[in-house]
N, C-alpha and C positions, 0 to 999 in steps of 0.2 A: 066821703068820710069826713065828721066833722073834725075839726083842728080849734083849741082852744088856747089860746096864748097868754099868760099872767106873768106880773112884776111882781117881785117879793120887794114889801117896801115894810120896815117896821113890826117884821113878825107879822105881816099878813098877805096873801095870794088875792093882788089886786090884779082884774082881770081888765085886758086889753082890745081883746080880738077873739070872736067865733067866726067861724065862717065855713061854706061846705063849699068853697069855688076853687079850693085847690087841686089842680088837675091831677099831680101823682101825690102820692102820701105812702112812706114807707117808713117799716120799724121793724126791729127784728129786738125779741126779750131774748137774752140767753139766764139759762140757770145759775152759771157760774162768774162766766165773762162781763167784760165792759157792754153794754148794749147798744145801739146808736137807731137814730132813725134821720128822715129827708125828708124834705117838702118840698117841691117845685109850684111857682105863686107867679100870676102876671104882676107886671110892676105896678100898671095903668089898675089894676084891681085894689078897692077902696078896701085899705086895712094895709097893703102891702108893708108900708111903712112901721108896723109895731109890731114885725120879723124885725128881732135886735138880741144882740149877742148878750146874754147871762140872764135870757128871760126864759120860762121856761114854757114848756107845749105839752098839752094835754090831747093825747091821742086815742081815744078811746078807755082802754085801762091804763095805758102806757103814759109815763111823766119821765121827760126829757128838761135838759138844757140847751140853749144853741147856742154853739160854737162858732159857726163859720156861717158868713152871708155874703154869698156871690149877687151881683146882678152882671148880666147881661145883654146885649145887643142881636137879634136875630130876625132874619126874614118873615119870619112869623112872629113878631110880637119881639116885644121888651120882657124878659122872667127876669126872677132871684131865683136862688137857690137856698136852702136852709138844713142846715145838717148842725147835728148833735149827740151827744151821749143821753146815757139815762144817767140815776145815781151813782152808779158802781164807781162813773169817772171821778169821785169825790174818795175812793177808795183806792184808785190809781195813782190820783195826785197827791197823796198822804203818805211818808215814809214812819216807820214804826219804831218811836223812844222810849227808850227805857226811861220809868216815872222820875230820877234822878234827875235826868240828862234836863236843864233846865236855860231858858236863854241861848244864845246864839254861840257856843261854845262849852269846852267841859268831857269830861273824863264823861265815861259813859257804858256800861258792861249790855247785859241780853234783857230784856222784856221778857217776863214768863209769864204764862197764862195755863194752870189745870184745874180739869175738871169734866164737865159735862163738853160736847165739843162746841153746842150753841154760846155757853158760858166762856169760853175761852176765847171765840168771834169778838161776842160782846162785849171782852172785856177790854180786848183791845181797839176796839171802836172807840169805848167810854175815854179811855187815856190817850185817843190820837186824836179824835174830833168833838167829841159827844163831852159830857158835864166833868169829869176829870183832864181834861187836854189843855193846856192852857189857852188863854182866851183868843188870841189870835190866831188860836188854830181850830176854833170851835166851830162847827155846820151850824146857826141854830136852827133852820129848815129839816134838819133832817131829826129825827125821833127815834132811839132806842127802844124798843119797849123791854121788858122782864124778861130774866130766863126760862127758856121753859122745862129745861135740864133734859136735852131730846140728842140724839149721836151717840158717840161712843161715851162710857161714864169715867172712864178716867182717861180722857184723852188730856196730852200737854204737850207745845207749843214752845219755843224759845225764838226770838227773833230780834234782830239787829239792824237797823236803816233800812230794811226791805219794805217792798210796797206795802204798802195794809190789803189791796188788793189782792198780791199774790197770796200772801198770809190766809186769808178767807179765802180763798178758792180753796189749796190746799187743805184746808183742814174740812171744809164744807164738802168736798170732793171724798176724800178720805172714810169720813162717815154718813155721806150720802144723804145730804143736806142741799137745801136751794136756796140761794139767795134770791128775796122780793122787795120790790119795794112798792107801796102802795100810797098814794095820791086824797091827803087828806086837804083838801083846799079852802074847805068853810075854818077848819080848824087853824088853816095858819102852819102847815106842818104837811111834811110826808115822810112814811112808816118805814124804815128801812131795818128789814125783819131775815131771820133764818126759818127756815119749815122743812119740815120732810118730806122726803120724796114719799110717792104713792106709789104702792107697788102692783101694777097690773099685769104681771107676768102672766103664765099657765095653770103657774101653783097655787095663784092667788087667791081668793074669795070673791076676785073681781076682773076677771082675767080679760086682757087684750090683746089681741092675737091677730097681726098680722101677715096676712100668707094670699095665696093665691086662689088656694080650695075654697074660703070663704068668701072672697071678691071688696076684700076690706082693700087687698094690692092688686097693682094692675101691673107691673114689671118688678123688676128687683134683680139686685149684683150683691155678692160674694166673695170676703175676700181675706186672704188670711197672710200676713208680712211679719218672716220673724226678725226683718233687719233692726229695726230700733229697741230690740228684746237682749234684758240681759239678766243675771240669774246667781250671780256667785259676787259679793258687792264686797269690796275691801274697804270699809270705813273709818277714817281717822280722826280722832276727835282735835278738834280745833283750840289753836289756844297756848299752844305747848314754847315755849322761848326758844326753842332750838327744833328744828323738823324732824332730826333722827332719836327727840324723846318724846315726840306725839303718840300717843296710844291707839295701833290700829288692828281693830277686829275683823272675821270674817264671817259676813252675813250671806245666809239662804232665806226665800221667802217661807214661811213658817209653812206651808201645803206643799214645797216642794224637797226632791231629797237631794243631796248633794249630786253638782253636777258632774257628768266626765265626760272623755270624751269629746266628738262633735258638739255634745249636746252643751259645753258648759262655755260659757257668755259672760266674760268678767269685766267690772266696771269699776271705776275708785270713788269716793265718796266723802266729803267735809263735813263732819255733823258737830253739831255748838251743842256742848252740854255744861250746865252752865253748878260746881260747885257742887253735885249729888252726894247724898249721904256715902261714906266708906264704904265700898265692895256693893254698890251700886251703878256703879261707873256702867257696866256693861249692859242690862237693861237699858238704864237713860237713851245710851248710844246705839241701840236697838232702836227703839221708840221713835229717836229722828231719821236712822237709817230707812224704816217703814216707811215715811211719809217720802221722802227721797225715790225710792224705789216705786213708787207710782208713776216718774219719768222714763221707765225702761219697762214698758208693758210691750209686750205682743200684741202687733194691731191686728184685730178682728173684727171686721166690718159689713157690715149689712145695709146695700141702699135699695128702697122701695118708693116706687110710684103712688101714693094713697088715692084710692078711688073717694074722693071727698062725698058722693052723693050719700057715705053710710058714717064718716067720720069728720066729725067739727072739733076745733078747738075750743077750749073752754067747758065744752058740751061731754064731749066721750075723750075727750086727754088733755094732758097740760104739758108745759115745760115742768121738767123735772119725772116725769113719769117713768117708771119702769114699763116696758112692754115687749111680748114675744113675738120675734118673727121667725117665722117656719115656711119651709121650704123643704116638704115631702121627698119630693124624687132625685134633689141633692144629698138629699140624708143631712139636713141643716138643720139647727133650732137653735138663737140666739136670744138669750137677755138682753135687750139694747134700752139704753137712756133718750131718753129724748131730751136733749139741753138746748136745745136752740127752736123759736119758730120768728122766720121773717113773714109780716102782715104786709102786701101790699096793695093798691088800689089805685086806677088809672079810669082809662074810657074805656078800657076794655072788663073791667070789673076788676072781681076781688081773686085772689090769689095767698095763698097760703103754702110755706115752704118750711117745713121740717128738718130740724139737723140734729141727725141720733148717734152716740157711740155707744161700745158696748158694754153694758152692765158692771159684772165683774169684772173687770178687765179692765178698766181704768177709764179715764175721759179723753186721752193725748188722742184717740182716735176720732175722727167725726167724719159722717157721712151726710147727705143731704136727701131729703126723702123731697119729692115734688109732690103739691095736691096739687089737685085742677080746680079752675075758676067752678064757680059757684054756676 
């Protein structure tokens, strides 16, 4: 697998190192999360030396930074080792300020972001790293592009010293959105973008269908946990000078009906709402409660084997994809996301590892689907 290694020096992707001699090479894209990939590199192998930590690696599509460079001592040989994130880690290492909050001190209330859900991503990109952030905290490698006004259309956001990463997962999760980033190198820049998911279910116009009667799977497990599921949420809005005059509602998920019984699962809940118009209060506090209540899903989960000879990445699915797996004589049929695939490659070949949760039902769940070598 080729491995391509550049310096950003002056706003440009000066290139240091190609090479196909590295014996493992892995990377793994998620939809949502931070991504990372490895390299294993003989020492004594010409290039070894321009593996250096904040350069970055071009992996086929994939565009990483390295973080950490081991070498070592072994009966076979002298290696390093090379391990890194992709972009997201720029999104990890960023906490989220309100436009106020200015210099290294200061009074400081919520960051709000509505709108479209890309628009609200973006917007708080633009004011934590991107052309509104102040200078010392700007990416200039990394590129915004336009809204494309795609998720939910009045979706909004309020956030306080949180990661920018979680921020964007959450709300990219929410309306079923991918984070990419893509590797523009002649330009001097790489694209770090929101997209939609594609929807490949059953129902779809373009349907993908993993089961066993079509020989797309070759095993598969089933599995249904209602430990981390909860249903009746007592939400208090944040903020209040005194605890016993904080204003706290009680929320059901909008598809479900009040719980009793065995069946009701109560949770408590802090939601920032930040000054809403008068007799507004209670929507607002709705609005963050939802995005909240994506941490207490029902894990449902589906792992399958892919028989790779009928199914390639890139080719018949991506990260990010909606797709259905069935399982006739369980009496099964699941929407599952596919948000994760690890690419790896060795002496034994190429290998590709799938990690799906399910659909509606949130993303806390992940399962791993194995292809077989090529």
């Amino acid at each position: 697998m080729e491995v391509r290694v550049f310096e950003y020096i002056g706003g440009e992707f000066i290139q240091r190192l190609v090479t196909e001699n590295a014996p493992t090479v892995k990377y793994k894209i998620h939809a949502y999360d931070v991504s990372d990939f490895s390299i294993e590199f003989p020492l004594d192998e010409f290039g070894a030396n321009e593996f250096k930590k904040f350069r970055f690696v071009l992996i086929e599509k994939f565009i990483g930074i390295i973080l950490s460079v081991k070498r070592k001592s072994a009966a076979n040989g002298n290696m390093m080792s090379i391990s890194g994130k992709d972009m997201k880690i720029f999104l990890e290492n960023t906490i989220v300020l309100p436009v106020e909050f200015s210099g290294i001190e200061g009074t400081a209330g919520f960051a709000v972001a509505q709108g479209w859900t890309d628009s609200c991503i973006k917007k708080f990109w633009r004011e934590n790293f991107g052309e509104l952030a102040e200078i010392s905290r700007r990416r200039p490698f990394l590129t915004i592009p336009d809204d494309k006004h795609i998720g939910i259309s009045d979706d909004k956001y309020m956030s306080r010293f949180q990661k920018l990463s979680d921020v964007t997962s959450e709300l990219a999760k929410n309306a079923k959105l991918v984070i990419t980033s893509t590797p523009l190198i002649l330009e001097g820049k790489i694209l770090l973008d929101v997209v939609e998911s594609e929807d490949r279910t059953a129902s779809s116009y373009k349907p993908l269908i993993f089961s066993l009667e079509n020989q797309t799977v070759l095993e598969m497990e089933y599995l249904e946990d209602i430990n981390p599921y909860k249903n009746a949420f007592y939400a208090t809005r944040s903020g209040a000078q005194f605890a016993d005059e904080a204003l706290t509602v009680l929320y059901t998920r909008d598809e479900e009906p009040d719980p009793t019984g065995i069946f009701r699962r109560e949770q408590h809940l802090n939601v920032s709402v930040n000054t809403p118009t008068a007799g507004d209060e209670y929507n607002e506090m709705r609005r963050q409660a939802n995005h909240d209540m994506q941490n207490y899903e029902e894990v449902i989960s589906m792992t399958a084997k892919i028989n790779f000879t009928k199914l390639k990445m890139d080719v018949d699915y991506n990260v990010g994809d909606f797709v259905t797996l069935q399982r006739t004589d369980w009496d099964v049929e699941a929407d599952i996301q596919i948000t994760a695939v690890e690419v790896s490659a060795n002496e034994s070949g190429r290998t590709e590892i799938a990690t799906l949760g399910t659909g509606e039902k949130g993303y806390i769940r992940q399962i791993q689907t194995e292809i077989n070598n090529i």
